[in-house]
N, C-alpha and C positions, 0 to 999 in steps of 0.2 A: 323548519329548514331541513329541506332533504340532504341526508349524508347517505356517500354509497363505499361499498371496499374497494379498496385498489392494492393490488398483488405489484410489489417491485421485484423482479425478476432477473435475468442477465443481458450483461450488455452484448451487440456484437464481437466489441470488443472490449474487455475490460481496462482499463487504467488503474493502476496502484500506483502511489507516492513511495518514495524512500525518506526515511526522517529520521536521520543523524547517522552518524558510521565514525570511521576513522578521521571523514575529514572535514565532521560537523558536528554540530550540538541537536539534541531534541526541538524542536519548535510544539507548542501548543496546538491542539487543533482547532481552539477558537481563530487563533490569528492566520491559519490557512485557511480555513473554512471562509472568512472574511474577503483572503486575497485572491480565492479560485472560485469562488462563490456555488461550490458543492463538494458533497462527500467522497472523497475517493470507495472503489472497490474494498482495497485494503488499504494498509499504511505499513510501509516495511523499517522492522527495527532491527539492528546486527549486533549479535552480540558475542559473547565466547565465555567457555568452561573449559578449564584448564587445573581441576581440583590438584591435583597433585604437587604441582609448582611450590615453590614456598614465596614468589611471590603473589599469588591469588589472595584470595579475591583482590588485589589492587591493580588499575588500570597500570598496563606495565609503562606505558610512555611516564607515568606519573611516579611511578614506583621506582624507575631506570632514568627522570629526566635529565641526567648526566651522563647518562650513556654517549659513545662515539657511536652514532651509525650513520648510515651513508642510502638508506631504503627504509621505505615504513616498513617491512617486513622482516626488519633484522633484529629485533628484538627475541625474546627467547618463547613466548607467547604472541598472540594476534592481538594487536591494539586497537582491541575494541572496548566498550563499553563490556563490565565484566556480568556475568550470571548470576545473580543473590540467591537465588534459590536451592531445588537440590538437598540432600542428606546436609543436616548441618544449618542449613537457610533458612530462611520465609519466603513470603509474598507479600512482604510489607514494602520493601526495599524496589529496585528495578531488575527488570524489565515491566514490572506487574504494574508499577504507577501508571505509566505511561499504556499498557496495553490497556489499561480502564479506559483511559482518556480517549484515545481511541475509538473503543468498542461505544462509548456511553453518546459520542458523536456520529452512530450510525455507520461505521466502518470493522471491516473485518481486521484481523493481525493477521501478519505474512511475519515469522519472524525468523531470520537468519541465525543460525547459532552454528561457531566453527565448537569444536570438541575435542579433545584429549580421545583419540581411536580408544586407547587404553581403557575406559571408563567402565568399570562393572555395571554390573545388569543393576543391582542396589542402586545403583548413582541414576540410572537411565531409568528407570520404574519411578525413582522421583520424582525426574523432570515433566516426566507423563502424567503424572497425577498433581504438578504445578498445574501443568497446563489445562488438564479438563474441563474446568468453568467455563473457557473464557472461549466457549463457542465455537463456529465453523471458522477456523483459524489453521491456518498454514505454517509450517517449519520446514525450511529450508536446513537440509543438513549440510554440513561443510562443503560448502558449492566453492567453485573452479575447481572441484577437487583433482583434474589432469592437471591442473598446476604446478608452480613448485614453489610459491610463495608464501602460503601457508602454512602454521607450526605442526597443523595434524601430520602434512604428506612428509615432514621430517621425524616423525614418532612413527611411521608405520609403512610399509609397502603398499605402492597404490591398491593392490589387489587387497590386500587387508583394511585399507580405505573405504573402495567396495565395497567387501565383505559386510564392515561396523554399518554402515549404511545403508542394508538389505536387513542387519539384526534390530538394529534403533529402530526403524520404518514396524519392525513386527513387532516388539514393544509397545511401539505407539497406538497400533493398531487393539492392542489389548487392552492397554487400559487407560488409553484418549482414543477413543473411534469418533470424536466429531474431528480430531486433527487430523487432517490431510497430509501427508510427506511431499516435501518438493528435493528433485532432484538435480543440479545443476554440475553439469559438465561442460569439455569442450565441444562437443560435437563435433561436425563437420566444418573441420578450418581449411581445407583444398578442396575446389570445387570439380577437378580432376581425379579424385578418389571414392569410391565407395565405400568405404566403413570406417567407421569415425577414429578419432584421436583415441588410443589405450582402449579398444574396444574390447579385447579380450575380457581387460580386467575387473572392466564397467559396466559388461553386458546383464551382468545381474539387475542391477539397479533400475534397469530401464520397467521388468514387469514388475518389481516388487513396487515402485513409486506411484502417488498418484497422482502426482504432476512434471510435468515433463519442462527444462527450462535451460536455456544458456545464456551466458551475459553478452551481450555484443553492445560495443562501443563502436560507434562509424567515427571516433576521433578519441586519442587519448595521450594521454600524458602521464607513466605511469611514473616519471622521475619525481614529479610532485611528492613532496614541497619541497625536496633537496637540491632542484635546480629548477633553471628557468625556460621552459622549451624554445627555443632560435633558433633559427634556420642554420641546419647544417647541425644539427646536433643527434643524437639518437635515442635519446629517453621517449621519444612518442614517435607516432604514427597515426595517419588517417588514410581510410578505406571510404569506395565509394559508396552510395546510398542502396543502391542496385546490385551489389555483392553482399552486403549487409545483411536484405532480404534474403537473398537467394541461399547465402549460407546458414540461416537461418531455419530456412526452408528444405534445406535439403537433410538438417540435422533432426527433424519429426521425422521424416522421410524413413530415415534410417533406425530412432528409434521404434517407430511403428513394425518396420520390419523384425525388427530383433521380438516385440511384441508379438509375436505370429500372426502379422497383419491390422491388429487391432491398434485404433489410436485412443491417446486419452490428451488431457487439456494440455497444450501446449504455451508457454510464454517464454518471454525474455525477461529474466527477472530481475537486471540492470540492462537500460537502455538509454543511452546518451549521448551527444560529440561532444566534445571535453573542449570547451573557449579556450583554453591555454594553445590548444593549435590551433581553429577554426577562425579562432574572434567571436565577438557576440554575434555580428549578423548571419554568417554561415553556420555557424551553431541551429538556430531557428529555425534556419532557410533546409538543412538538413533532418531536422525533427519532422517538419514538415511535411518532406517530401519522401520520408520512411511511412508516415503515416496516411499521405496520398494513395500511396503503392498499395497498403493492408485494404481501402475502401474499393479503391480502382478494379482491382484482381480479386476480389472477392474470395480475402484470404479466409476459407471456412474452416481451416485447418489451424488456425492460431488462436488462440484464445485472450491473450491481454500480454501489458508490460506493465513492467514497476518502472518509472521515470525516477533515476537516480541522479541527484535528491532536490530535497527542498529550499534548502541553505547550506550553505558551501563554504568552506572556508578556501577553496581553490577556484576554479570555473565550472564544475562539473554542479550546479545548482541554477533554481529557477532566479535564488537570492545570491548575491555575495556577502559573506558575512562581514560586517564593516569591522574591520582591524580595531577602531578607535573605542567600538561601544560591541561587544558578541551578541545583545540581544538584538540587536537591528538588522535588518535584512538592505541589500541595497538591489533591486529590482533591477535584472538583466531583459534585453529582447524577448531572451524564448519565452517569459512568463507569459509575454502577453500571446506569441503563436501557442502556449500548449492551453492557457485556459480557452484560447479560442477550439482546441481542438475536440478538448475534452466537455464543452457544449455543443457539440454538435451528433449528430442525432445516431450515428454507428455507436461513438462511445457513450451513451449517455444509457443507464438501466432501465431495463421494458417495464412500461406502466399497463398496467390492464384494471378497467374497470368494472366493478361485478356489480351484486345485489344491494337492493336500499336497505338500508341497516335503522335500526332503532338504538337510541341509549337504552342502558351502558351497551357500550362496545369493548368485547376484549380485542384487543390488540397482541397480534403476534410478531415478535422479530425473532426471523429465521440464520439473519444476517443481510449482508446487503444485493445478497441474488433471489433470495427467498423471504420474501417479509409483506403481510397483510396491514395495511392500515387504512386511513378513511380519507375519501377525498371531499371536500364542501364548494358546490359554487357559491360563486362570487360573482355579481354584475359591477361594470365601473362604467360611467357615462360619459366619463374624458380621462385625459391623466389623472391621477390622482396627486392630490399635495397631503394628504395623509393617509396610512393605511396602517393598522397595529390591531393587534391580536393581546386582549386583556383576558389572561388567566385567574382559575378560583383554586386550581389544584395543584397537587406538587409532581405532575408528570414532568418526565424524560422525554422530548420530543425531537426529533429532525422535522421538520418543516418546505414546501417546497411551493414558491407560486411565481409564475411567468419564467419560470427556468433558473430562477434564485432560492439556493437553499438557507435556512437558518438553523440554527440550534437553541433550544429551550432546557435549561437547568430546571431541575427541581424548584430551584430556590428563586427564579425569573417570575416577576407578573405581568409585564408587557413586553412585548416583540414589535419592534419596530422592522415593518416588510418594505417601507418607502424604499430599502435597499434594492429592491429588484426592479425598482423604474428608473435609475438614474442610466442605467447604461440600453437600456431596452425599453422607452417610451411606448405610451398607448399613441395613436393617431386619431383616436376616435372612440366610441361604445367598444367595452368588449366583455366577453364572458371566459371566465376561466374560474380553475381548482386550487383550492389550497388542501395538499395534503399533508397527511402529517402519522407520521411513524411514529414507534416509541421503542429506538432500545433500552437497555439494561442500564439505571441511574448508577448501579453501582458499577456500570463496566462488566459485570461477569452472572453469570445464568445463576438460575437458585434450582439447588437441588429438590427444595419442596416440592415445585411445581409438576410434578409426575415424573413418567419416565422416560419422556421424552427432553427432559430439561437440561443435557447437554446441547442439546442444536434449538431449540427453542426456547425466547423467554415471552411470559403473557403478562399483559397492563391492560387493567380495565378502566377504561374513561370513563367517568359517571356525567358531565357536564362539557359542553362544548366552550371554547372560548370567547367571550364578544366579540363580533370585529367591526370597527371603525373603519368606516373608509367616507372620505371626504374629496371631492374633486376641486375645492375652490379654497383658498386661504381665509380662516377662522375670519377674518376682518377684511375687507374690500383695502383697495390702493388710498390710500390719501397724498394727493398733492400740495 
């Protein structure tokens, strides 16, 4: 059987997931992987270090749950999921579970972490050398930081905000150079103005970062969960689809400028209309039509969004998280507009197919813009009533054939693929690839494997898997 390499490379536009925050829980990425039927770019997790508190490490809503507040931001730290690691910590604990789970599912980590400005260089050299393993992986440092909701812009003057966020980003860059800095501000909120929200203060940040981001919400409800958004109230607001872009647009604009002309990747790294105002159907109908606009206009200047989130304990999720059971998701409209979106062929990652390869094949993942793996035809001579893929070995696999992705555990011997005809039938004979990647089983790169083994991991496949495929049911009809 001939097998050849196939390089997965970047989308036009990327999509990232968000998976859990202040006003959700973690989800699995078996069980999304299942419901969107592929791997996101990344997968964004929020978190917060606040070492000095003497409530830390305890989630402060948990810590405070008899607290009076009247704003999720009134607590004395950010309620988020807290940081384990750090002087003092491990990587046993979380954010690290979870960033496995992640990485081991063919997906990079976008991780959000608000900070104590305060934090010594000791404290921040740690986090850095947490983070190293775990690949071409992104940290967002205390994004909205023109805000004033956050506990950091109450420990420090914006400018000194700035500042910590131009010195963490050089940090990082010493000792995690595969972590990328993400930057998020306000940017451009008047589209009557030229230079952004607090631009003095923030102007550093723009060359020091290597990603460029603001959150924009074309609908939101930021009184959640302390009140109910109704008409005639003022805890939310909705903007239209078409300022959304453009203010968007116009905030590259101006960081490129301050860049001395020079652009670098651009995203929104929350992007959503909040059901609490929209409703479920204009929710969808607005995702939609933000991401028409990015295809239509040939937005070459944007580089991806994170879709905030996955499950939701408010509107702002693909799920609701069902009040009665927290593991169950209850499936809103946009699910079904964004998985459509995100199979379609701007967001979907470039495939390119190379040379015929012989066993063993080493296997590179670079991450989910840079990663070598093999592809295998396959012929089918009608639909198929079974198709499964029998393993002998204990590889880490992502999997992909007629536009459905799977995942393969170490510890998996058959893969059932019938999942990718049910929604996308044959009509007839057809020919197509099953490929198949192989990240890091353990979620995080091995330093053995030379010196390139921060941004690359290698798995050499010695044995191809059986595949079964059957177009007719093991036993004829009986009447």
């Amino acid at each position: 059987m001939e097998i050849r390499k196939i390089h997965m490379g970047k989308a036009r536009f990327a999509v990232d997931l968000g998976d859990g925050s202040e006003r959700g829980e973690y989800v699995n990425q078996d069980y999304i992987l299942h419901k969107l039927g592929r791997p996101h770019r990344a997968v964004s997790l929020m978190y917060c270090y606040y070492p000095f508190d003497k409530e830390f490490p305890g989630r402060i809503s948990e810590v405070m749950k008899d607290a009076k507040v009247s704003f999720q931001w009134d607590y004395p730290y950010d309620d988020y999921f807290t940081y384990k690691g750090g002087i003092g910590g491990n990587t046993d604990g979380e954010p690290f579970g979870q960033m496995r789970d992640i990485r081991r599912h063919g997906q990079d980590v976008n991780l959000t972490l608000t900070l104590d400005p305060n934090c010594t260089d000791e404290q921040l050299i740690a986090i850095a050398k947490d983070l190293r393993p775990f690949g071409r992986m992104m940290l967002r440092i205390n994004h909205e930081a023109t805000g004033s909701w956050f506990s950091f812009t109450k420990r420090a003057s914006y400018k000194e905000v700035g500042d910590f966020f131009v010195h963490f980003t050089d940090i990082i860059h010493e000792y995690a150079p595969n972590v990328k800095t993400v930057v998020c501000i306000g940017g451009i909120e008047d589209l009557n103005k030229t230079e952004m929200e607090m631009e003095e203060e923030f102007k550093a940040t723009i060359p020091a970062a290597d990603i460029w981001s603001v959150d924009k919400y074309m609908a939101l409800h930021w009184g959640w969960p302390y009140d109910v958004a109704k008409k005639g109230g003022n805890s939310f607001a909705r903007y239209s689809v078409r300022t959304t872009y453009e203010k968007t647009k116009a905030s590259y604009e101006r960081f490129r400028f301050l860049n001395g002309g020079e652009g670098k990747p651009m995203t929104m790294a929350e992007f959503n209309a909040d059901g609490d105002v929209t409703g479920p159907y204009d929710q969808a109908a607005m995702v939609k039509e933000f991401c028409d606009i990015l295809v239509n206009e040939n937005a070459d200047w944007f580089s991806g969004f994170t879709f905030y989130q996955f499950r939701d304990r408010g509107r702002l999720g693909l799920e609701i998280e069902d009040p009665n059971y927290p593991d169950c998701g209850i499936e809103q409209p946009v699910l079904k507009t964004y998985k459509q979106i995100i199979h379609s062929e701007p967001f979907k990652p470039a495939m390119e197919t190379g040379d015929a390869l012989e066993l063993p094949v080493k296997l590179r993942w670079g991450g989910a813009e840079d990663s070598d793996g093999i592809s295998i035809p396959v012929h089918f001579d009608s639909q198929p009533h079974f198709c499964e893929l029998y393993f002998e070995d204990e590889g880490n696999y992502i999997i992909e054939i007629n536009g459905r992705w799977f995942y393969k555990s170490p510890s998996a011997k058959v893969i059932d693929l019938m999942e990718a005809f049910y929604e996308c039938p044959l009509d007839g004979a057809a020919d197509m690839d099953i490929k198949i990647f192989a990240p890091p089983a353990a979620g995080e790169n091995d330093p053995s494997q030379g010196e390139s083994w921060a941004t690359d991991y290698y798995y050499t496949m010695e044995k191809l898997p059986e595949i079964r495929i059957e177009c007719e049911p093991v036993t004829g009809r009986i009447d």
